[in-house]
Every structure is written in structure tokens, then in C-alpha cells.
N, C-alpha and C positions, 0 to 999 in steps of 0.2 A: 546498645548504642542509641543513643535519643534522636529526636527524628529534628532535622533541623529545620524552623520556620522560614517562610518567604523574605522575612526582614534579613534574617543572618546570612541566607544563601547571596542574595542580592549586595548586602554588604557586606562578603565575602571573598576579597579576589584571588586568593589563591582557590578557594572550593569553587569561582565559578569558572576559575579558568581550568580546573581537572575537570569540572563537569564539560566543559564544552570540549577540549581535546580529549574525553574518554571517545568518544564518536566518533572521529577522526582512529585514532588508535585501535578498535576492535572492529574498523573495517580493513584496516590494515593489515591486523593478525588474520582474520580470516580470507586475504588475497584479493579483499574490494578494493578498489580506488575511492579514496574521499569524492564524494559528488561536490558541486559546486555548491549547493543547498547548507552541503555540511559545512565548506568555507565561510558562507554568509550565518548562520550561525554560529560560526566561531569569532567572527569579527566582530556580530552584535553585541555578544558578551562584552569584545574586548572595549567598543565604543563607551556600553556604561560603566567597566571599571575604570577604564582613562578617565572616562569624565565625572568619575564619582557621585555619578546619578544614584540617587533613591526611590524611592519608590512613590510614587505621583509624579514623578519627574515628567516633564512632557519629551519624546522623541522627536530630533525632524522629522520632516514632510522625507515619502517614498521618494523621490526622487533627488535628495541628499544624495541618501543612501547606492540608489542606485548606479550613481555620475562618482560617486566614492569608492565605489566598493566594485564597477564598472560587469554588473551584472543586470540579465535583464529583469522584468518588471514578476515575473513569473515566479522566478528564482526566490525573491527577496520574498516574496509573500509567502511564499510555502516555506521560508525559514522564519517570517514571521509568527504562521500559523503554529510551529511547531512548538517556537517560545512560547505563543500562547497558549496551547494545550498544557505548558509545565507550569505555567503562573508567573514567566518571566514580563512576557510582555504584554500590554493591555490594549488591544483595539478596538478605538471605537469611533466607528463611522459616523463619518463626516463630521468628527470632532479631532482624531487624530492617533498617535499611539503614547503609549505612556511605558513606564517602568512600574508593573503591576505591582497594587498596593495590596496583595494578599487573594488568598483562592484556598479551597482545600484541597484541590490537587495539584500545589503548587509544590510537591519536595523535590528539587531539582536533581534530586538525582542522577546517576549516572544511566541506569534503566531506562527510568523516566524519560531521559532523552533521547536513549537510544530506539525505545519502543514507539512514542512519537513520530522518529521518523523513517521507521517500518511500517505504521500504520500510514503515513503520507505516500508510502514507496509502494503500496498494497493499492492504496484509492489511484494512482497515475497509473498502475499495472490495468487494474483492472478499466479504467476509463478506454485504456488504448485498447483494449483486446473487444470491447464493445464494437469501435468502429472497423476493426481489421477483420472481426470475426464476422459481422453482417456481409462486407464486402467479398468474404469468404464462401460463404454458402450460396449467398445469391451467384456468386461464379460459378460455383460448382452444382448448383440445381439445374443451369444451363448448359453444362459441358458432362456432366458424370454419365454414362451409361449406365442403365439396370444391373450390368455387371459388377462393374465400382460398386453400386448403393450396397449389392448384398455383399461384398467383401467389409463394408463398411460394420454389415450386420454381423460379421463373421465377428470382427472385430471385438462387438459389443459386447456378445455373446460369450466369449473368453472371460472379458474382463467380470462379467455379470456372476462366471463360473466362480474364477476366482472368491467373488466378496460373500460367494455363497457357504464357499470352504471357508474363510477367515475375513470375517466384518471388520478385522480392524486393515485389511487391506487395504494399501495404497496405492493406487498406479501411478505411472511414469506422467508427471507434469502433462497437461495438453496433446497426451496422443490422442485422442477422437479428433482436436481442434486440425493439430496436426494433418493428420488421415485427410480430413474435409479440404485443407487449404492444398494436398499436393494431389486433389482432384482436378481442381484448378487450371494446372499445369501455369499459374502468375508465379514465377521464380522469387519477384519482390515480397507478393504475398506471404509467401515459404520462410522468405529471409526476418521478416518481421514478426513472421511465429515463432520461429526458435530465439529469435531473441528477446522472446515475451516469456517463452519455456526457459530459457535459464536466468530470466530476473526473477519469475516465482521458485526458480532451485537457489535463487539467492537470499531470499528471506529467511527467519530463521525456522527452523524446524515448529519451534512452538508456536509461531503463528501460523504456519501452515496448518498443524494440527490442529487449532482452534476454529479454525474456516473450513476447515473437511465436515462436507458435506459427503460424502460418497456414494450412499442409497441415495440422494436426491439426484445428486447429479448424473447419476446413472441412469434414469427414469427423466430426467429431463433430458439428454442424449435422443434417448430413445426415441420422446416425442420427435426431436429435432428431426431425426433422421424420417418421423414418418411422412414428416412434413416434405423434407426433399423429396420421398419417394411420390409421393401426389405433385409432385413439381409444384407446390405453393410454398413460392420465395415471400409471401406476404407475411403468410404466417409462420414461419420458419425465422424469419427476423424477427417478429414478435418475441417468439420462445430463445431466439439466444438473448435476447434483451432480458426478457425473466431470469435467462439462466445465471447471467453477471450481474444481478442487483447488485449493487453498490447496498443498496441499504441492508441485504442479510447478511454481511459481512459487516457492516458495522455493526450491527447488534451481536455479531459472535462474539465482538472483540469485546462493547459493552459490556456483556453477561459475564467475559472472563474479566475483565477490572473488575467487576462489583462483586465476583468472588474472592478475587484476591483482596481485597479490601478488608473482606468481612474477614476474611482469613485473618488478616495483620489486627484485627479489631481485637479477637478474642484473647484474654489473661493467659 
């Protein structure tokens, strides 16, 4: 099946309208609820086949969109960002947005969209788990007793077992994080972790798989915790800051496009 260029998808509206309610549709199958993200993505499509934009077309100004589509400023941008990652839309600061005139990873796919924005659902997971998780430990370096820390060790030690027998072992989403926030005894805290543990069981398997890090994370745990046990909440923040880099998870995802790439390259 040949691969269709950014001119045909664009002026395409039945393929851009299956691309954009494929999203919509296989969050569905698998019991998501469309986010609003995915609405304003749906819509944007639909603005430029209504209005039979091509490609250099200029976009209005965000705040059309916004008083239109009656979402916030947040929303629209991270549905921007996503068009722009596939080659639909073109933004360019402090000039404006356009109907992008071509890209090489512009094949709009239905993948390509969906993956898009798993990788935006990945980068807001992880941004929020930086701030919950500092407030985390800094609580619980103040409240845990010596007793908690080594149950915590106990903890570790298990799982450490495990990846000993079988390296491709996974554990259960954010149980260390977990452990650490019902040190706490902040019930909000608690409530904001599991709900962070079952947006990462919401992804799909194979991005999680790409971002398993396991030995590392494991070993960065460790330090975490030695930090608690010396009560240095300084340094202990420091190290969950290292442990959620935002940037070595982009580069997982990086390394798997650029394999997959090479893949679809070869005869």
C-alpha cells in the first residue's frame, strides 16, 4: 500500500476525517473516554476540510479557536502540538499557525496519531508525578520512622529478587512511589498517586515497554531511599528529579522511531 504524502492526506477529507476519529474510536474500544485534547483534534481536522485549506493556508489566531471550540488555552495547544508532530499543522511563533506545507514525518496516519498522543499523555504523566512525588518524600522523610524506612527496604529487596530471577520482569506501576506517599499518611497525596498509577496502566503496553528502564530504576530507588534514611529531603528531591527525566524518556521513544523507520526503509 503506498504511503500517502502530506498533500493527499490534507486534501483528503474523508482519510482526514478516519485519521482523526481513529483516536477517538480505539480509546473507546479499549474503555478510555475521549479526552478533550482528542475533541480539539478532531475539530481542527474538521475546520480545515470545511474550509478547504491547503497547505500554506494561514490558521486563525489561538484564541478563535479557543471562544470556538470553548476550550482552554492548554487544551488547544497540546492538540496543536500533536498535529504538529504528524505534519498537519505548522507553528510558527510569533508568526502564526498554518496548514503544513510538508514534513517527513508527516504520514498522518492513524498510528501516527494515536502514538502522538501517548507520547503527550506520557510527557503530562510524568511532569505531574515530579511535583507530587517531591512533595511525597519530602512528607514522608519527616513523618516515616526507621521502622517504615526498612519495611520500605524490604520492599525493594523483593522486587530486586525478582529482576534477579527474570530481567525482563515488570512490576506493578509505582509501587515504591506508592509505599513512599502512604508514609505520609496525606490521603490527597495517596489519591493523586493512584491516579497517576493507573494513567501509566493506561498507556499502551508498548510504550511502556520502550521506557522500562527497570535495572535503573531500581538502583535509583535505592539511592532515593538512602537519602530518606540520612533524612536529606534536599538531596532526595534532587534524585526523584533525576529519576523522572522527561528527557530519557524522550530519547526511548526517539531511538524506537528511528528504529522503526529504518525498519519500514529496508527493500
Amino acid at each position: 500500500m503506498p504511503v500517502q504524502s502530506d498533500n493527499e492526506v490534507v486534501g483528503n477529507p474523508s482519510r482526514m476525517r478516519a485519521v482523526a476519529s481513529y483516536q477517538v474510536a480505539n480509546r473507546r474500544a479499549t474503555g478510555r473516554s475521549p479526552r478533550v485534547t482528542e475533541r480539539v483534534v478532531d475539530e481542527l481536522f474538521s475546520y480545515i476540510e470545511t474550509n478547504s485549506l491547503k497547505p500554506g493556508d494561514r490558521l486563525p489566531p489561538e484564541r478563535v479557536f479557543i471562544e470556538q471550540l470553548n476550550v482552554s488555552r492548554s487544551s488547544l495547544r497540546e492538540a496543536l502540538r500533536i498535529l504538529s508532530t504528524i505534519g498537519v499543522v505548522d507553528v510558527r511563533h510569533g508568526d502564526g499557525m498554518y496548514v503544513a506545507a510538508g514534513s517527513e514525518t508527516a504520514n498522518a496516519t492513524p498510528t501516527a496519531i494515536f502514538d502522538a498522543t501517548e507520547e503527550y499523555a506520557l510527557r503530562n504523566l510524568i511532569e505531574t508525578r515530579i511535583g507530587i512525588e517531591i512533595a511525597a518524600v519530602t512528607a514522608a522523610i519527616q513523618r516515616a520512622s526507621d521502622e517504615d524506612l526498612l519495611s520500605l527496604e524490604h520492599f525493594l529487596d523483593e522486587q530486586e529478587r525478582k529482576l534477579a530471577e527474570n530481567p525482563d520482569f515488570s512490576w506493578e506501576p509505582l509501587g515504591f512511589e506508592i509505599a513512599i506517599v502512604e508514609l505520609t499518611a496525606n490521603s490527597w497525596l495517596y489519591d493523586v498517586e493512584l491516579m497517576l498509577r493507573d494513567a501509566w496502566r493506561g498507556l499502551s503496553s508498548g510504550l511502556r515497554a520502550t521506557v522500562g528502564r527497570h535495572h535503573e530504576w531500581q538502583s535509583e530507588h535505592r539511592a532515593i531511599l538512602a537519602s530518606m534514611r540520612s533524612r536529606n529531603a534536599t538531596q532526595a528531591q534532587r534524585l526523584v528529579i533525576v529519576h523522572l527525566s522527561l528527557e530519557r524518556f524522550e530519547e526511548d521513544i526517539d531511538r524506537l522511531k528511528k528504529r522503526l523507520k529504518n525498519k519500514s526503509l529496508r527493500p
